[in-house]
N, C-alpha and C positions, 0 to 999 in steps of 0.2 A: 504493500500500500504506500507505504514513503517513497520508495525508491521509486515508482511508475508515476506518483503526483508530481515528483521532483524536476522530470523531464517532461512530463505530459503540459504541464502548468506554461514552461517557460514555448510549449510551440504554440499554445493560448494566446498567448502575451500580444501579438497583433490585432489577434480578432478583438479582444478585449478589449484593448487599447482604443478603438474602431466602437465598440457597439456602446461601452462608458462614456467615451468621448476623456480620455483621461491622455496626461500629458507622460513624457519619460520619469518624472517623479511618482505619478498616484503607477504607475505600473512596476516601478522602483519597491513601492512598497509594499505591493499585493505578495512580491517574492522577501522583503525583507521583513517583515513583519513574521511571515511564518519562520524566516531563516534568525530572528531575534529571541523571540521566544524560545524556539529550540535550543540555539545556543546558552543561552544563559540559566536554561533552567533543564537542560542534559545530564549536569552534575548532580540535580536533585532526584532525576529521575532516578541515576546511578544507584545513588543512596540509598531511595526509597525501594530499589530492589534488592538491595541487599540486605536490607534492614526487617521488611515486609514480606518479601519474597516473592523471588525474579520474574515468576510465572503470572503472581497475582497481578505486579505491573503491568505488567506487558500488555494483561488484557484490557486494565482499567483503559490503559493507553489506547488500546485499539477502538475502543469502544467511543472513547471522549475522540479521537480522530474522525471515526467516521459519523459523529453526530455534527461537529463544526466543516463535515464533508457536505453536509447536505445543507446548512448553512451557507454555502459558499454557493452552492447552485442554485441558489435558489434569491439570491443577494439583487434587491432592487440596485444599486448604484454602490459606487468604489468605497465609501466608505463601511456600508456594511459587510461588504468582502474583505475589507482590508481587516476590520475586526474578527471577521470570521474567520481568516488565517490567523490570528495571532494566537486563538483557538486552538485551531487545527496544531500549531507550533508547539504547544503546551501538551498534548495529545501524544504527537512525535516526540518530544524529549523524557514521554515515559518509557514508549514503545522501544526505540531505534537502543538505547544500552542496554535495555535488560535484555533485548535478543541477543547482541555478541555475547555477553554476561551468559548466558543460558548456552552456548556453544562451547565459552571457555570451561563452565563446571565442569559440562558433559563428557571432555577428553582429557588424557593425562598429556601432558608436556611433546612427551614424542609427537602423537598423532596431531596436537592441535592446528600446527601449523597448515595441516591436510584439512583441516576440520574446518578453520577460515578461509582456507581456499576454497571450499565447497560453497561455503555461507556468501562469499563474495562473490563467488558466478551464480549463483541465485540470482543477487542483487542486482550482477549488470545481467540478467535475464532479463528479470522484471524490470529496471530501467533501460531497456532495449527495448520491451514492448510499449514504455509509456510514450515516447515523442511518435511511432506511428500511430498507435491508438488515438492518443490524442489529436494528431493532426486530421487521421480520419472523423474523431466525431466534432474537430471545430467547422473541418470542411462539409459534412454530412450532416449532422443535428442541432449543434451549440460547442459553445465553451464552456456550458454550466455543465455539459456531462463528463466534461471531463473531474469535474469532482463527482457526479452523483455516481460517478463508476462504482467509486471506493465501498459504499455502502454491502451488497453482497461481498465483495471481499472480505469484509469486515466480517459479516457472518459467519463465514467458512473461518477464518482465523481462529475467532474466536470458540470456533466447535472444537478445533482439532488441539488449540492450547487447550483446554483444559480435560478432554480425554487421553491427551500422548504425553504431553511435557510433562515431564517429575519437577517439583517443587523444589529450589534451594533458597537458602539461606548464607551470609556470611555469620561465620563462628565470632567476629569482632564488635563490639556494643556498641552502638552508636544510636544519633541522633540526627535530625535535620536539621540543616544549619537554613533555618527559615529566612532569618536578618541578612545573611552574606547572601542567599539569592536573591533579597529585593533589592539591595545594593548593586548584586550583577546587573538584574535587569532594567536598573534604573540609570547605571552607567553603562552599558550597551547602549539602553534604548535611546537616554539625549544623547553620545555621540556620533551613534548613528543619523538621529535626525537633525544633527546641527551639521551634519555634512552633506545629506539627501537635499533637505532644503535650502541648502547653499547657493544651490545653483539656480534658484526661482527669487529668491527673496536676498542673496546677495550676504558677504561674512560680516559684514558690520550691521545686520537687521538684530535686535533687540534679543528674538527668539534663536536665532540661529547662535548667537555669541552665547545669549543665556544658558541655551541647552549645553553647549561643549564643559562651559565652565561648571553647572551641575555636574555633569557625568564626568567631568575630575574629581571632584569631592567624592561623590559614589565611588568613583574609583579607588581612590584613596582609603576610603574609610572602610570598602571591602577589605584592602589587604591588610588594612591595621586590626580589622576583627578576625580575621583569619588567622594573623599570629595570635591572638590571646585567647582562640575559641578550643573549647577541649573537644569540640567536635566539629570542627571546619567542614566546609562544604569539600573544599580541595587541601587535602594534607600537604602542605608545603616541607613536610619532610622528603617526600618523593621525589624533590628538587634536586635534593641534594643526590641523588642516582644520575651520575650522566647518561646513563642507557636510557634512561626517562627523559630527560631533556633533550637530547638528538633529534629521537624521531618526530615528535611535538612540533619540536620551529621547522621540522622540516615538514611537517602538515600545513601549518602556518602559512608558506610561501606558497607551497603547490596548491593548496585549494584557493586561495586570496586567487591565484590565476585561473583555475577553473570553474570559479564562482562567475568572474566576469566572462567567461569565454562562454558558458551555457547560458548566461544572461542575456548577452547580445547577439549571440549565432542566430536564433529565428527570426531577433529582426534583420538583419542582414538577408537571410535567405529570403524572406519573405517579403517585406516590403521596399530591397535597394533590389533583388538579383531575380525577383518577379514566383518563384516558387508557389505551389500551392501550398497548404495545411499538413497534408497527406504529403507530400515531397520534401516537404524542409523537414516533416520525422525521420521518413525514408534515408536524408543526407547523413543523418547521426549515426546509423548502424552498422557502418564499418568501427567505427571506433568502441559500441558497446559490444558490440559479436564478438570482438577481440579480446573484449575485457573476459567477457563470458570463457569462451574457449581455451584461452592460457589461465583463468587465474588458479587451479588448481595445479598448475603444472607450476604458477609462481608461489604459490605457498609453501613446495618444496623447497627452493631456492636456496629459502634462510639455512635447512640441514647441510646440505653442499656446500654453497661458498659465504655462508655467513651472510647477516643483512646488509653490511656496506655496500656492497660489490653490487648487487641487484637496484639497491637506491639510487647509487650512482649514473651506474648507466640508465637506468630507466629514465631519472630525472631530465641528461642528457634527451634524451630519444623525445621527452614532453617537449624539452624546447624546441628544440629543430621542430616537431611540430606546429608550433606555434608559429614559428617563421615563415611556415609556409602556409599559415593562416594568412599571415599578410599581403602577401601576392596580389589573392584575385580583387578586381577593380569590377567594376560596373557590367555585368551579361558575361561576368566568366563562367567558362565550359566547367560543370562540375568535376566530370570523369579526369580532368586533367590539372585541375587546382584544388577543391575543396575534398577530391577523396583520396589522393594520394595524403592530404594532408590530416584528414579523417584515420586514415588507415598507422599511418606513423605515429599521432599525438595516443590511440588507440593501444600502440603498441608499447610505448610508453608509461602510458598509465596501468596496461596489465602487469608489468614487470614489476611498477613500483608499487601498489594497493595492499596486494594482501603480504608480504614482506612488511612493509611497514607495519600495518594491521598487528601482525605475528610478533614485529618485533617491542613494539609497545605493551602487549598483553603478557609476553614471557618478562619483560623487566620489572614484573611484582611480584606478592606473593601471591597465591590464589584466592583469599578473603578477599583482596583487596580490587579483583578483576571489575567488578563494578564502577567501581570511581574510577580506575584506570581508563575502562572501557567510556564513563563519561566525560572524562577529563579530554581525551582525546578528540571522542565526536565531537566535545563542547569548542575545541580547538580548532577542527577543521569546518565547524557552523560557523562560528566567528569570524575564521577568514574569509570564507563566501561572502559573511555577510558585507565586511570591509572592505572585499576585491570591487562586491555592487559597486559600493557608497562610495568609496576613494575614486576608483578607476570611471565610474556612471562622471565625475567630475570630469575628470580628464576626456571625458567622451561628447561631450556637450560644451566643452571648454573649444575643443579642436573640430568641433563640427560647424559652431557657431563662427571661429574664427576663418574657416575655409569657405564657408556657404558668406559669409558678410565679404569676404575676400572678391570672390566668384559673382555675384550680386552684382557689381558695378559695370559688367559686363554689357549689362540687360538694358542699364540707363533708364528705370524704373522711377516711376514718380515716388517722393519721399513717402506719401501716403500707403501707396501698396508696400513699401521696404517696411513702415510702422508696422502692417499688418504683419507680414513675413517674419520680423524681428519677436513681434510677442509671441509666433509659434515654433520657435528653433529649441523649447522644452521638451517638442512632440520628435525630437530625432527626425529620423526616415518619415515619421505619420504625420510631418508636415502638408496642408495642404494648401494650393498657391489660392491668390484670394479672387474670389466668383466673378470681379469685374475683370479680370483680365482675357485676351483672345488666346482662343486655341494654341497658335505657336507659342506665344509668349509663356500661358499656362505649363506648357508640353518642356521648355528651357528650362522655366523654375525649376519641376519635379525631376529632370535629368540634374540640375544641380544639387539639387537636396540628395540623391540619391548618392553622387559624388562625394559631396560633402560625408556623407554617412558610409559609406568607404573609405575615406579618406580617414577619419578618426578610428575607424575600429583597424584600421593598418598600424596606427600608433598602440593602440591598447593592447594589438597582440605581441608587437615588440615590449610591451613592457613586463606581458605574462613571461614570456620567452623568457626574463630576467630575471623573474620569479623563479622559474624552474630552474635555470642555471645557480641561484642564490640555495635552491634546495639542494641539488648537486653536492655546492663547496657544505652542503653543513654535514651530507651525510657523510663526505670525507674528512673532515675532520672531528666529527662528534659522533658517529655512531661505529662502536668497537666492531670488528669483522671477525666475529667470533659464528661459529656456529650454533654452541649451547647458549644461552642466556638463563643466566640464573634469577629466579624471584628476585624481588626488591621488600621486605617489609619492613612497611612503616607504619610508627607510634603513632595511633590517632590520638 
């Protein structure tokens, strides 16, 4: 259910965009909203499975998922969607640890790394079938089905967790650290939106300044209670494990790049390079097929040559990726730019996922795989959510700056540029304004289109960056050992 909303949502994203009448911000949010709450309250889910018991989560989870699923289709206007993922977000941050959490009990050390290889081609399964599915029912029914999918999924989930799954527990006494998550989600959520709304309302707006400066304090006064809490939401003992810190920043970087490259890839497909619904899914499935088809062959890896070796090179293999995201311009041939570069970014990511996955979970002790397990996802929700919010600037920064560039060409009366200028929020969903003539109309939208390749050329040089930045950490910070030993730590 996560993994197929995750991709299903973002081929959504034009239709929406379209039937809302909502700008690059309210569509910013419908993705980060769910990707806020997740993050910030993953940790608690963690907890709560290992406290409660992994099983019991998982369903409360699935069940609170798919009621804010139907929520969401059923959502008169952006605002009530956008609440209704933040829902759905809260839902996912119970679900998505306790199921690793409930993989890692199930196997002893040897097999596990087989054991998340399995669980991860699952997942790019199911996130394989989400962007054609969903492209088929935006193109064929709505984009609210694509959330009322989740609904019988949900059902079936929820029959089979609680007749098959065995019930654990961790053996450690804890508590929910309630005060450190409202602190997370209060310093996530203003620096998120003092950076989303940046770009509408400008850094020196009242709100925008305000929120950053709240979500320092929250930030702040998270990690000061986290040192004095005898049950911390994140045990900062665990820090002090370098095998725990490696693979973390190196989540950090890689997803901060994949967050933005799944964000923007449908509009590009879709509304600069003309694709339908059902074809901009269709473009994604080199890259999840691959995921799907090696990742059990990359969960072995870690046994053979140790985790370093597989992060590194795979990290390599994302960027070049990304590189050759940058290429294609305006009506390029898919088979000759966007799927060799589907196919390599594809390639990359299988190598590096469940290795890392594997090597994050073996650097604790087994009590503690739940927070592990959360800490992690909570790490890689994070970056997604930041790649948005930072990089959506950079995106709208350089789109603005090339389409105002390009504009002068046209020798447009200042009045239509007014019009043109207040919709450079809408990205690519620019539309040129109703008094102008055909040709004229037909230039604008070749321009905007321009425009809007032109900045996501810069955004995937910067992913490319990212992944090379993941590269140098797993060479220098994650040990190339084969075995990894538990890590326990004092809560």
């Amino acid at each position: 259910m996560a993994f197929i909303d995750s991709t299903a949502v973002n081929i959504a994203l034009p239709a929406l965009q379209e039937s809302l009448h909502g700008t690059v911000v309210d569509v910013q949010w419908v993705v980060e909203s769910y990707g806020l709450f997740l993050g910030a309250l993953i940790l608690v889910g963690g907890t709560l499975g290992d406290l409660l018991g992994r099983r019991l989560i998982f369903v409360v989870g699935t069940i609170l998922f798919a009621v804010a699923s139907l929520a969401c289709g059923a959502s008169p206007n952006i605002q009530v969607l956008i609440t209704a993922r933040s829902i759905q977000g809260v839902g996912a941050a119970l679900l998505v640890p306790s199921s690793l959490a409930i993989i890692s009990t199930s196997f002893d050390e040897k097999r596990r790394g087989l054991a998340i290889g399995t669980w991860s081609g699952w997942t790019a399964i199911t996130t394989a079938v989400g962007p054609v599915l969903g492209g088929w029912l935006v193109e064929h029914a709505s984009w609210r089905w694509v959330f009322i999918i989740n609904l019988p999924l949900a059902v079936a989930v929820t029959g089979i967790s609680v007749w098959h799954i065995p019930e654990s527990r961790s053996a450690i006494e804890s508590r929910v650290d309630w005060s450190g998550a409202l602190l997370a989600t209060g310093g996530l959520g203003g620096l998120v939106f003092g950076l989303i709304e940046s770009t509408s309302l400008g850094w020196r707006d009242p709100l925008v300044f305000g929120s950053l400066i709240a979500a320092l304090g929250c930030l702040l006064g998270f990690a000061a209670l986290e040192v004095r809490s005898p049950c911390p939401m994140i045990p900062l003992s665990l820090f002090r494990n370098p095998n725990f810190i490696g693979p973390n920043l190196l989540t950090l970087f890689l997803y901060a790049a994949v967050g933005a490259f799944f964000f923007l890839l449908p509009m590009n497909l879709i509304q600069v390079q003309g694709y339908s619904a059902t074809a901009a899914g269709a473009a994604i499935l080199p890259l999840i097929l691959l995921m799907f088809l090696l990742s059990r062959w990359s969960g072995g890896l870690v046994v053979h040559y140790g985790p370093r070796t597989p992060l590194i090179v795979g990290s390599f293999v994302v960027a070049f990726g990304f590189i050759l995201l940058a290429v294609p311009s305006v009506g390029a041939d898919y088979w000759t730019t966007f799927f060799p570069a589907m196919t390599i970014l594809g390639l990359g990511m299988a190598v590096t996922v469940a290795p890392l996955t594997t090597d994050v979970m073996n650097s604790v002790d087994q009590d503690l795989v739940g927070t592990a397990s959360g800490i992690n996802n909570a790490v890689a929700r994070v970056a997604g959510v930041l790649g948005i919010a930072v990089l959506g600037i950079v995106m709208v920064w350089a789109f603005r700056a090339r389409l105002d560039r390009t504009l002068d060409s046209l020798s447009l009366l200042p009045g239509i540029l007014q019009q043109i200028h207040a919709q450079e929020t809408r990205l690519a969903g620019l539309q040129p304004p109703a008094s102008l003539d055909t040709p004229t109309k037909a230039a604008v939208t070749d321009l905007v289109r321009r425009g809007f390749a032109f900045a996501f050329r810069i955004v995937m040089m910067i992913c490319a960056g990212l992944s090379l930045a993941s590269a140098m950490v797993a060479l220098f910070m994650v040990p190339n050992t084969g075995e990894q030993s538990g890590f326990h730590a004092s809560r």
